[in-house]
Every structure is written in C-alpha cells, then in structure tokens.
C-alpha positions in Angstrom: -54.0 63.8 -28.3 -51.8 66.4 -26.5 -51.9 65.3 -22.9 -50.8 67.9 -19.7 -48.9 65.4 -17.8 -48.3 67.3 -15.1 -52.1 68.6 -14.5 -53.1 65.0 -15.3 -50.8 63.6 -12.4 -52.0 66.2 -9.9 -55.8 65.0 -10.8 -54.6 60.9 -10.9 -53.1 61.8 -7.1 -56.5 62.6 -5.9 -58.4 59.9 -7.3 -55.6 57.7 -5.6 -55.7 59.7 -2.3 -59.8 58.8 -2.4 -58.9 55.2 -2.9 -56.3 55.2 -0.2 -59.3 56.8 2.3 -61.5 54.2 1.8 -58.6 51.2 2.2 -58.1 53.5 5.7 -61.5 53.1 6.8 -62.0 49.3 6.2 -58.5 48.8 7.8 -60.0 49.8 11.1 -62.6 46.9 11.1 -61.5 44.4 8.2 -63.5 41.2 8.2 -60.9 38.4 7.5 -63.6 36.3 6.6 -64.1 38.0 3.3 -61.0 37.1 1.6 -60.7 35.0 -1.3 -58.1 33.1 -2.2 -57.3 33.1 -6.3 -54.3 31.1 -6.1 -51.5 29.8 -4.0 -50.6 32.7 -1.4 -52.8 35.0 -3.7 -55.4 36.6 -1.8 -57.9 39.3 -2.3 -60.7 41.1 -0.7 -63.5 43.3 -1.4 -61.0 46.4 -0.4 -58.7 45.9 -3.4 -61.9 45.3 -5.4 -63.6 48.0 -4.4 -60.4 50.6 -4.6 -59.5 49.1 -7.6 -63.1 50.3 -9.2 -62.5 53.3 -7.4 -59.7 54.3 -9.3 -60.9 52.9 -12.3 -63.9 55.2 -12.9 -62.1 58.1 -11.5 -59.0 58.0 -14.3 -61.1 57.0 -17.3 -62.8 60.6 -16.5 -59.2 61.9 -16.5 -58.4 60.3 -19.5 -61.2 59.4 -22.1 -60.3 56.5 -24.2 -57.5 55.3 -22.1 -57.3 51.7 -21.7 -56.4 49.5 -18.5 -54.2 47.0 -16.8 -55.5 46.0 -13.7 -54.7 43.3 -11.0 -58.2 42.8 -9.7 -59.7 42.6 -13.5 -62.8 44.6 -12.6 -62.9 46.0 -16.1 -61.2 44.1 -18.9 -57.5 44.5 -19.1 -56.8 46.3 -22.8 -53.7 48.0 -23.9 -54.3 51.6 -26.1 -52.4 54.2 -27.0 -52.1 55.8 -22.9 -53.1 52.8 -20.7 -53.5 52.9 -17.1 -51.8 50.2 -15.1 -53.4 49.7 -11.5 -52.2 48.2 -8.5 -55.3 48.8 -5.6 -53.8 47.8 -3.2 -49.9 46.5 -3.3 -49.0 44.6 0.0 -52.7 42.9 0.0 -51.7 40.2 2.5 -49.7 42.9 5.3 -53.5 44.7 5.3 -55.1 41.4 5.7 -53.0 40.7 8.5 -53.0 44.0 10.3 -49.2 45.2 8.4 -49.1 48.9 8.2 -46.6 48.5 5.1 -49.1 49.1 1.9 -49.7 51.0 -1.0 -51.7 51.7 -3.8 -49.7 52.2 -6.9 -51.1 53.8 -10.5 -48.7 53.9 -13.7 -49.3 55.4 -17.2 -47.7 54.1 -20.6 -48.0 55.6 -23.3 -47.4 53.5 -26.6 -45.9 51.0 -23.7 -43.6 53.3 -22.3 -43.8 54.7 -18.8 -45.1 58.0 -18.5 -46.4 58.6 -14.7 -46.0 57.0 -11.4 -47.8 58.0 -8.3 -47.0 55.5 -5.4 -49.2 56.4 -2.2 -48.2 54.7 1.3 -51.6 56.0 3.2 -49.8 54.7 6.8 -47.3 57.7 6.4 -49.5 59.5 4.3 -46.5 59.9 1.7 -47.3 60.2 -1.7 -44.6 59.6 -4.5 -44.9 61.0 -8.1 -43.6 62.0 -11.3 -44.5 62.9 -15.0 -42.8 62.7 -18.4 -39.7 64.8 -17.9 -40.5 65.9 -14.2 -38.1 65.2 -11.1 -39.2 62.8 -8.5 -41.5 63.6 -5.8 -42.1 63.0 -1.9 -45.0 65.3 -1.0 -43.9 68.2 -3.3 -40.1 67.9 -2.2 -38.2 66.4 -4.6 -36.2 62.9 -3.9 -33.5 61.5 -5.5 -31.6 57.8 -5.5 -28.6 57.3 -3.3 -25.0 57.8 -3.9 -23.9 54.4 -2.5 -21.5 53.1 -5.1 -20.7 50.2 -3.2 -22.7 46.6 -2.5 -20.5 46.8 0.8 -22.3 50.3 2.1 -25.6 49.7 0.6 -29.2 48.6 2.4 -31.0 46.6 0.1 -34.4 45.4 -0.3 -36.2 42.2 -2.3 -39.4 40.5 -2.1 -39.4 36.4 -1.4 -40.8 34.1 -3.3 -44.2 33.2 -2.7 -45.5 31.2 -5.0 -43.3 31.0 -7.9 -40.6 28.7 -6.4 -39.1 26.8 -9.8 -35.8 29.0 -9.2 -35.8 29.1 -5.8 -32.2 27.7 -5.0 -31.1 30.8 -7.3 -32.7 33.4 -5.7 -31.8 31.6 -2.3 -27.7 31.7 -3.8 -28.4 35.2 -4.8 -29.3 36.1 -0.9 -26.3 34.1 0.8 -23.7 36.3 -1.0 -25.7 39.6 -0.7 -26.0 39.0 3.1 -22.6 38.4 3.5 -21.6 41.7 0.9 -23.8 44.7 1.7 -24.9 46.3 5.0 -28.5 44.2 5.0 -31.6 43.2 3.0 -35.1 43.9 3.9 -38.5 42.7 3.1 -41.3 44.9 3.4 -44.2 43.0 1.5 -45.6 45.7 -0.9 -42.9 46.0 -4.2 -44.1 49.7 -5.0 -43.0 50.7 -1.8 -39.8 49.2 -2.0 -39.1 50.6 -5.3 -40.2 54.6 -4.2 -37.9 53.9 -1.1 -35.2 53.4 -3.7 -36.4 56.5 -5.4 -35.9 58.7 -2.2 -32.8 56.9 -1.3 -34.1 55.3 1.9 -33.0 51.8 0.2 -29.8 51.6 -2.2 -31.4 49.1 -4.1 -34.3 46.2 -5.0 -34.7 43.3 -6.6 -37.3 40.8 -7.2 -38.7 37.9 -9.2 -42.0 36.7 -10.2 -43.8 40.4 -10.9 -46.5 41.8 -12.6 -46.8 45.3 -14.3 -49.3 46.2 -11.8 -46.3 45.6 -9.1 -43.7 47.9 -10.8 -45.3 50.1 -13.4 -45.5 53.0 -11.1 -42.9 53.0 -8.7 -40.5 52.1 -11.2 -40.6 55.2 -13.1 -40.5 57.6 -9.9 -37.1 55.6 -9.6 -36.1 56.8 -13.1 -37.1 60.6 -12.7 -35.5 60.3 -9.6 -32.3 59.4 -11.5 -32.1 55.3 -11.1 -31.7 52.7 -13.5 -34.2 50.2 -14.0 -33.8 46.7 -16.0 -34.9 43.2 -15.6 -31.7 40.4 -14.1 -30.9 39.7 -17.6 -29.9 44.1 -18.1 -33.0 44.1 -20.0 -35.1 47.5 -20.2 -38.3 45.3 -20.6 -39.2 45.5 -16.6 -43.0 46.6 -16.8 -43.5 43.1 -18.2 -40.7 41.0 -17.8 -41.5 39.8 -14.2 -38.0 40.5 -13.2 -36.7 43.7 -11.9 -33.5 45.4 -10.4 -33.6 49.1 -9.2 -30.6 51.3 -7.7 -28.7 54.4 -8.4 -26.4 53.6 -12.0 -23.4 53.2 -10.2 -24.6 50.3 -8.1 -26.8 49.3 -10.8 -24.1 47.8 -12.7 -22.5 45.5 -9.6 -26.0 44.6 -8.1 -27.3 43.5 -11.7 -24.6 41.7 -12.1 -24.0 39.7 -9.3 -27.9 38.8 -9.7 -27.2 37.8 -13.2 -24.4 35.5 -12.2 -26.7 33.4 -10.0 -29.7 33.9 -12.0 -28.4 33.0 -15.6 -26.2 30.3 -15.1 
C-alpha cells in the first residue's frame, strides 16, 4: 500500500492536537483521586486513557489495517506491516502533580522501522514532526541538532530511575563524571520532550534507561530527520525496543555513548 507520508502526518497532527485539547481541559480541574496506580511509581488516569482512545480511533481512520502499540493497552497491542506506537500522555506523573512539562507522543514503523514522529508539548503549544525523508519540524520551521562537539560545552538531559533500580550505582557513576564534564544535566520528566529538545538543539544530548517504545518511538526519529544519531548504550540501532537510549548530534554522539558505555558495560 503506497502511503503519503507527508499528508498522513499533517492528518496524525490533528488527531494529536484533539487529544492534547482534551488533556488541557482536565488539567484545569484534575481529580487526583482518580489515579491508579499499575506498578511501583507507575500511575495512570482516566486522561491518558481517555486520549489514548482518542488517538486510537482517530489514526486507524488514517490508516486502515494499521496495527498498534500502546502504553495504556486500550486496544490490543499488535505489530503489522505500518503500526502506530502511542504514548497519550508522556510525563503522566508532572500532570498529576500540576507540572507543565508533558507531551503526547505518536510514532509510525513501518516493517519496524521508524517512519513518523509527531511530539506535541500542549503547555507551549509546540508541535514537533517529521516524515520518511522530510526535515525536522518546530511549528512549520525546521530545527536541527546542535553543533556542540564537546561534552565540556554541552547541556544535557536524562531521566532518573524510577522504578528499575538493579543498575542504579551505574547510572548514578554515569552522573558523577557527566556533572563534573559538561555544562549541566537536566530532568524534565516526559522522555519525548527531552528527545525533540535535542532535535531543535535546545539540549546537546539525552540519555536514559528503563524505556519503552511508546517513550521514544516518536521523538526519536524527529532527532534523526533533524540530523542526530540515535542508538541504545551498547551503540546499538535497536532503540525503539531496547529500553536504552542515547541521542545528540554525531559528533557528540560518539563521546557521550561512550562514556555511558564505559560505566554501563563494565
């Protein structure tokens, strides 16, 4: 099936602009008291579930036949040919608790591969996208990675450990010699956001353990079109599903993956 990727992204960005206004509304008078708890330091509401179905029904009308990845599992998770991977609502527990750091994140694969990212950050009402073979986008301007080359100039950003904890001690090494190396590192709570802040150079670089492909699918390829390189610690190119990830422009790619790798694989 021949597929317009670049009319099918412009119609993906509204259903995810119509998700987005509904997590809006219910930000203005969330009820706490309606969050569930899956799993250690894993919560979820009725606003991821309800944006999740949201996006859901709008892209399978996009895209007949297309199957689904989805954090919330309100439809059953099956991998097709193009399959849409769906975070609802990335940076769950900054909503819950009043944050104005979240996003809702949508990738495309096709045969496995990443095909489309569209990142939406309703707060600033930014919305980052790309297609197979497009540039990088920041409201219809097009963004690209830093030029940092060096650890020493670069702002950084990662995500801590919260409930995945058995290699704590090398994440925690990791930090120590990238806060005494580089100009910073900062946590902002929602992983798509940090990776589309790589994308339009506002962070030099990201990395993070313990992920899902809901977490990175999207933003991950915007950093690509936008001229990054992506891999898991290990240099992998496996990062939609190996639940690792390191983003930043090539040049920087190479020392940041590396000094990860040293503390990670040992």
């Amino acid at each position: 099936m021949e597929v317009d990727f670049e009319k099918l992204c412009a119609d993906a960005c509204k259903v995810v602009k119509e998700a987005a206004a509904f997590i809006q509304k219910e930000a203005t008078a969330f009820n706490a008291n309606r969050v569930e708890v899956k799993s250690f330091n894993q919560l979820v509401s009725y606003v991821d579930e309800t944006a999740e179905k949201m996006l859901v029904d709008g892209l399978r009308l996009l895209l007949p036949g297309a199957g689904f990845i989805t954090e919330e599992s309100t439809t059953a998770s099956e991998t097709k040919w193009y399959t849409w991977v769906i975070d609802p609502l990335d940076g769950t527990t900054n909503f819950i608790h009043g944050l104005p750091v979240y996003s809702v994140s949508v990738g495309l694969l096709q045969n496995g591969k990443p095909v489309m990212g569209i990142v939406y950050e309703p707060n600033r009402e930014e919305l980052f996208y790309a297609w197979e073979d497009s540039p990088a986008f920041l409201n219809s301007q097009v963004i690209r990675v830093s030029q940092t080359a060096e650890l020493a100039h670069s702002l950084l950003a990662t995500g801590f450990p919260y409930y995945d904890f058995d290699t704590m001690q090398h994440y925690l090494s990791t930090l120590d010699e990238l806060m005494k190396t580089t100009r910073g590192m900062r946590r902002m709570g929602s992983a798509a956001v940090d990776l589309v802040y790589v994308a339009c150079g506002r962070f030099d670089g990201f990395f993070e353990y313990g992920l899902q492909p809901w977490d990175v699918c999207g933003g991950a390829f915007i950093v690509q079109q936008a001229g990054g390189t992506i891999t898991e610690f290990s240099g992998s190119s496996n990062f939609v599903f190996g639940k690792t990830i390191v983003a930043a422009n090539s040049t920087l790619h190479i020392a940041l993956q590396q000094l990860i790798s040293k503390h990670f694989m040992a």
